[in-house]
C-alpha positions as CSV (number, residue, x, y, z in Angstrom):
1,X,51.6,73.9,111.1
2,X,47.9,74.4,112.4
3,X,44.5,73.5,110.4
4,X,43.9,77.5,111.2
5,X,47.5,77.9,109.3
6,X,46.5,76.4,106.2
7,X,43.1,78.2,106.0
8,X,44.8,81.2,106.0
9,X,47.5,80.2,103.7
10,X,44.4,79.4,101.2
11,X,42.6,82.7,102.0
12,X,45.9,84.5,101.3
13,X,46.0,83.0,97.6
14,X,42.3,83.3,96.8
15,X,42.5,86.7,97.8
16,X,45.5,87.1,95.2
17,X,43.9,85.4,92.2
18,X,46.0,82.0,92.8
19,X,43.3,79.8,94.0
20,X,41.8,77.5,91.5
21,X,38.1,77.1,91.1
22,X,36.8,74.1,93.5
23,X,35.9,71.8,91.0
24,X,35.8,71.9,87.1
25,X,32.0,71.3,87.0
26,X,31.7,75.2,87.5
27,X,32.3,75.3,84.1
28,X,29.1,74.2,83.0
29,X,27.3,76.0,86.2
30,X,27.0,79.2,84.1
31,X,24.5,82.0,85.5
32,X,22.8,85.4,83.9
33,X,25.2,87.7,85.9
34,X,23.0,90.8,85.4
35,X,20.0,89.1,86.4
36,X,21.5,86.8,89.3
37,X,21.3,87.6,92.9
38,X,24.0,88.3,95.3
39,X,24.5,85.6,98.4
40,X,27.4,84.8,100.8
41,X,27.9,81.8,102.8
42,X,30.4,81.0,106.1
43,X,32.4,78.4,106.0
44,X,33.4,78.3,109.4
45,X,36.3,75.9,111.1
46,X,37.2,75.4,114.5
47,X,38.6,72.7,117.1
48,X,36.6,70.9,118.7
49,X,36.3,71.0,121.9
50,X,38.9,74.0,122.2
51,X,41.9,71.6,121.7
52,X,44.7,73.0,119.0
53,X,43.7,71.7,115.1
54,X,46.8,70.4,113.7
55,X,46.5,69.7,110.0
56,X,48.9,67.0,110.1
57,X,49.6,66.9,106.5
58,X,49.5,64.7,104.5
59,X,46.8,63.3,106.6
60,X,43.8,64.6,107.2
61,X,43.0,67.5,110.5
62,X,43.0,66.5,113.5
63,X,40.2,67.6,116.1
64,X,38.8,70.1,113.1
65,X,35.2,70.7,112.5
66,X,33.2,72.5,110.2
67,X,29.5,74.3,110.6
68,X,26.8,73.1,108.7
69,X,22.8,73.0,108.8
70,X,20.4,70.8,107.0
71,X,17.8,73.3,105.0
72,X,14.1,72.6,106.2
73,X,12.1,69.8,103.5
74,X,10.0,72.3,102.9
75,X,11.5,74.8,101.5
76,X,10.9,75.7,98.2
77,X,14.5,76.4,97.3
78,X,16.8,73.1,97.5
79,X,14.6,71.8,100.0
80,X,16.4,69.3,102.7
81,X,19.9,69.7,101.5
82,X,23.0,70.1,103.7
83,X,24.8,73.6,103.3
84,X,27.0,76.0,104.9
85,X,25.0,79.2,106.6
86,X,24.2,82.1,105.0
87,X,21.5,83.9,102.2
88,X,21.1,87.2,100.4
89,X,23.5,90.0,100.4
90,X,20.9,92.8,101.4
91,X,21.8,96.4,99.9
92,X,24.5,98.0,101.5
93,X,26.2,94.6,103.0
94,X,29.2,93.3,102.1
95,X,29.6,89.5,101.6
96,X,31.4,89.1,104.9
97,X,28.5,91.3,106.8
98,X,26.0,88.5,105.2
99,X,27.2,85.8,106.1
100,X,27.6,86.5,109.7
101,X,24.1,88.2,110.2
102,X,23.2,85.0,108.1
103,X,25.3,82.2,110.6
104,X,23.4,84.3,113.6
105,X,19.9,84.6,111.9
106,X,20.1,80.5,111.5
107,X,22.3,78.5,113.7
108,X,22.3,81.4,117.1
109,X,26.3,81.6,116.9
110,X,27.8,84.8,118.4
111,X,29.9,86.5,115.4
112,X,32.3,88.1,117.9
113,X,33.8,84.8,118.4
114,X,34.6,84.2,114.6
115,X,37.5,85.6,112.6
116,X,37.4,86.3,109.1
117,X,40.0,84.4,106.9
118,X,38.8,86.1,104.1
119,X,36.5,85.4,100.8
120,X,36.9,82.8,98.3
121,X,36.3,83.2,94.5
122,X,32.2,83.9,93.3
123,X,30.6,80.9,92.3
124,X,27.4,80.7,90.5
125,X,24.3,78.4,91.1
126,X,22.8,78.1,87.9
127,X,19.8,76.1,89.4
128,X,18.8,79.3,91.3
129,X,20.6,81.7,89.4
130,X,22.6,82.8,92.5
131,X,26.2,84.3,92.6
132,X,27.4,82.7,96.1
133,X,30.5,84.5,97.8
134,X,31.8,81.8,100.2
135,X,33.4,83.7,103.7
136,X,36.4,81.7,105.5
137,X,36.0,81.8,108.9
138,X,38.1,80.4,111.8
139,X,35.5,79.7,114.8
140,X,38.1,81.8,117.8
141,X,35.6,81.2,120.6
142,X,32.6,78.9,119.9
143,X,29.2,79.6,121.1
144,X,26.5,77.3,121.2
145,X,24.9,76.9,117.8
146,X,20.9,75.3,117.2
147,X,18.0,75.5,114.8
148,X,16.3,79.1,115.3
149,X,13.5,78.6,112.9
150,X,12.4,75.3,112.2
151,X,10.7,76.4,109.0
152,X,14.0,77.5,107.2
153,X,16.5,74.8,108.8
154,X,16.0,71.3,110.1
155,X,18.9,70.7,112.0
156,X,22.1,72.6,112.8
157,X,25.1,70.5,112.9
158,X,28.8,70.7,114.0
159,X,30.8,67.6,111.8
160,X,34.2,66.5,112.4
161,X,36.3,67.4,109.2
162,X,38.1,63.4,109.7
163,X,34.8,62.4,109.2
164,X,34.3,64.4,105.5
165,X,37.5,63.3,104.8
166,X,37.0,59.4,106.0
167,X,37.2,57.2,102.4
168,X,33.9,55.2,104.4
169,X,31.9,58.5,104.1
170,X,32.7,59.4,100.5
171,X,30.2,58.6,97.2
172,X,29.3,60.5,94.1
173,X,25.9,62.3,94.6
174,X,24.1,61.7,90.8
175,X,20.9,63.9,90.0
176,X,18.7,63.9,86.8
177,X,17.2,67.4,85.8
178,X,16.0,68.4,82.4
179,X,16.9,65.2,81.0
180,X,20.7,65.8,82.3
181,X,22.7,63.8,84.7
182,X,24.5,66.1,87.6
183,X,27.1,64.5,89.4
184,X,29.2,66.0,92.4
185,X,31.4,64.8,95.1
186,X,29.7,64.1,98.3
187,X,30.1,63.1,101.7
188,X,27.5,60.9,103.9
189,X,27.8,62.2,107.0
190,X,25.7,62.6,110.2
191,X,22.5,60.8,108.9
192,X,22.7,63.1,105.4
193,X,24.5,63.4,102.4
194,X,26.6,66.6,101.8
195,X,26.8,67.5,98.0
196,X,25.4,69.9,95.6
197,X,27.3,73.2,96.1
198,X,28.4,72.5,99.6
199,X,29.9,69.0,98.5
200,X,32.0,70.8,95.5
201,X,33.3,73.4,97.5
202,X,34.5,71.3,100.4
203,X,35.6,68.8,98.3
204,X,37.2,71.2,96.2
205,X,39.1,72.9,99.5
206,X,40.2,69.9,101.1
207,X,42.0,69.1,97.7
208,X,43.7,72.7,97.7
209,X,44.7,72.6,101.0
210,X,45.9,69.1,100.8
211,X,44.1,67.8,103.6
212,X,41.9,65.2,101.0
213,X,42.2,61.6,101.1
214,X,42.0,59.4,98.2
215,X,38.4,57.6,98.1
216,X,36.2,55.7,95.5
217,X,34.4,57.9,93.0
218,X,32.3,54.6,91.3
219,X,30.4,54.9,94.1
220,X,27.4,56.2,93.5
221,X,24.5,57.9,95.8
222,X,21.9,58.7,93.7
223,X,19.4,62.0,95.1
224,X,16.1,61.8,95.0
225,X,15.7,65.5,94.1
């Protein structure tokens, strides 16, 4: 069975209602759903270097990465952290129209070469009283992907998903705000740390697809956030 197999094995039971939330924290991340916005992300696999992901169960894929950019420091929203593509749902847009016109407005990819798994459960971000739809994408023909605006993203990055997934790379992410302690599953990878919202949800995946390894959750990365 292919990595693209299981993705849209998953997409087919979030769609139906039979995919569990990512993580239990989204409990507590509760948001003012009349007030919140509307945003959609991509999560978008492929192979790497065109060669056929196997998912290899129960280890982790082979020759599978994922897209990812590192938000510019000076931001005013989550400044410097690692997430998936994408922003606002403009009027009129569906999720899965955002998140491409997102993906293009930030890393350059070409959207014809990615097909659309489907969309995963809405999640709230209670810190920016957001209501994120994450977009399952499977990267058909990869284009060449870069920072278009240096004042909105510092770095545009392709990461191996064997490196998420190595027990090396894994630490709980901790954060103090408003006297509270925030703790997530994270992933060191590529010079940054990878939690927050995109660590949940990935971690959270990776468990439903069976693709996660088991790693060390006493160790802690604390954020300077």
């Amino acid at each position: 069975m292919s990595a693209r197999d299981d993705l849209i094995d998953f997409a087919r039971r979030a769609g139906a209602g039979s995919a569990a939330a990512p993580d239990p924290l989204w409990a507590a991340l509760t948001v003012d759903a009349q007030r919140a916005r509307r945003a959609a992300v991509l999560m978008l696999f492929g192979a790497l270097d065109d060669v056929p992901a196997v998912s290899g169960k129960p280890l982790a894929p082979a020759d599978l990465d994922v897209l990812l950019l590192e938000r510019a420091h000076t931001l005013g929203s989550h400044p410097g952290q690692v997430a998936f593509p994408g922003g606002s749902i403009d009027a009129r847009e569906t999720p899965v129209q955002a998140a491409l016109r997102e993906a293009e407005e930030e890393t350059g990819l070409d959207s014809d070469g990615v097909e659309v798994l489907g969309t995963l459960q809405e999640l709230g971000l209670a810190h920016s009283n957001f209501l994120v739809t994450p977009v399952l994408g499977w990267w058909r023909s990869p284009s060449p992907v870069r920072v278009v605006d240096y004042a909105e993203s510092a770095q545009v990055f392709r990461v191996p998903v064997r490196d998420l997934l190595d027990p090396d790379n894994r630490v709980m992410a901790t954060v103090r705000r408003a006297g509270h302690t925030f703790d997530s599953p994270a992933f060191t990878v590529n010079g940054v740390v990878v939690w927050g919202f995109t660590g949940i949800v990935l971690n959270g995946l990776f468990e439903q697809l069976g693709w996660a390894v088991p790693w060390d959750r006493s160790r802690v990365h604390p954020m300077g956030v």
